[in-house]
N, C-alpha and C positions, 0 to 999 in steps of 0.2 A: 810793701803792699801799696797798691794804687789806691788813690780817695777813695775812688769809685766803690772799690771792692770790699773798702771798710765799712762805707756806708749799707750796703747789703751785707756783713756778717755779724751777725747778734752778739758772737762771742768777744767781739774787738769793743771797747765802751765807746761810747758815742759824746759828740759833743754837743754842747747845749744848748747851743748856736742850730747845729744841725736837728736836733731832738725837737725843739720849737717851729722850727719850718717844715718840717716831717707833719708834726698834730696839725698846725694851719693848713696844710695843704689837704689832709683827712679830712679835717674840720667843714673846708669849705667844698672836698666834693659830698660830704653828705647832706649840707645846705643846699647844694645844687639839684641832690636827689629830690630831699622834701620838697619843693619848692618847684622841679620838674610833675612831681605826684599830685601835686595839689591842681597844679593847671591844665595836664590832663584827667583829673576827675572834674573841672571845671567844663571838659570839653573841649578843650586846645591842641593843636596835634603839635605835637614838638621834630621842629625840621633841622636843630642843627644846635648842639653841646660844643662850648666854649669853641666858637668858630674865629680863627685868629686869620686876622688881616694881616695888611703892610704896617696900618695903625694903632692896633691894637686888638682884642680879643671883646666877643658879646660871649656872655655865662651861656645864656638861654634864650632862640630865636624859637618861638610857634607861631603856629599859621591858623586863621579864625577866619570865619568869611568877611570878618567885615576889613582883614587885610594880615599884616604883620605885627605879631608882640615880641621886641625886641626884651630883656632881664638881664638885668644887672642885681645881680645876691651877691649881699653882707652878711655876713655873721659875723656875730662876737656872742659873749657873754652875755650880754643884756640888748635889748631890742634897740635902744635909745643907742648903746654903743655900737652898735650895728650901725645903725642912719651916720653918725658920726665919722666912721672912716671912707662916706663917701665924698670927696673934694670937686671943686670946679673945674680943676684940670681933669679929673677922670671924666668929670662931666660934659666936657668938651671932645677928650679921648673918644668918648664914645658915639659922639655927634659924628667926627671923622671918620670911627668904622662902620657906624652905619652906611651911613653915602659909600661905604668901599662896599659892604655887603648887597644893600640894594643894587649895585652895578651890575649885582650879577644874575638878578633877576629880571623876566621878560620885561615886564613895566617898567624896572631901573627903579627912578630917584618918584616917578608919579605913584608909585606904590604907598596905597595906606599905610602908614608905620604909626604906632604909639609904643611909649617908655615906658618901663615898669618898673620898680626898683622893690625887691623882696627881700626883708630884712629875716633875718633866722639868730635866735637865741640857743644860749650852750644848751636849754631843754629842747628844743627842736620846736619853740613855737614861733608862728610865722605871720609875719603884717608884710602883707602885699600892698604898697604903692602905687593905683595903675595913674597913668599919665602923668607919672614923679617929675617931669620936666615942663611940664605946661607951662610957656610963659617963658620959658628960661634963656632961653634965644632968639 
């Protein structure tokens, strides 16, 4: 039987390797959800779910008048662990897909953009970061 095909039969036991990056990837699209939900009842229209570049991938891009909210959401366990798995390299990561995403809009790179970083805990509550990058480059 193929990986593949083990990984989708429930009857074949799974490994624990595999069973762990299964719940994270759960994990973090239902962080995505909340976290999508909370910035359209804020009024945000969301234009674009984990949008993958050359460079890397944005969780969450909405559109506001006063320009672009680019999201980046963590979850963990605890809020604080949340903030903690985000590094400088991702934080640069994302600088890079930005500048690829803006290419692709009318205004390009002169497009208002702000950073957001939306942490999510294993109870689903949520600290929104806006302009998590101010400063940072």
């Amino acid at each position: 039987m193929a990986r593949h095909e083990r990984f989708f039969d429930p009857a074949q036991p799974v490994d624990a390797r595999i069973a762990r990056g299964r719940m994270a990837y759960h994990a973090g699209l239902a962080a995505e959800e909340i976290v999508a939900r909370a910035y359209r009842a804020a009024g945000y229209t969301l234009v674009a779910e984990r949008w993958r570049g050359r460079r890397g991938e944005i969780d969450l891009v909405f559109s506001t008048a006063l320009g672009i909210v680019m999201v980046e959401v963590k979850a963990s366990k605890t809020l604080a662990g949340a903030a903690d798995h985000l590094t400088p390299a991702q934080i640069a990561r994302l600088y890079r897909t930005a500048d690829e995403y803006l290419g692709t809009l009318p205004n390009g790179s002169l497009t208002d953009v702000r950073f957001d970083v939306a942490l999510v805990d294993q109870s689903g509550r949520l600290n929104i970061l806006e302009n998590a990058f101010a400063g940072y480059m």
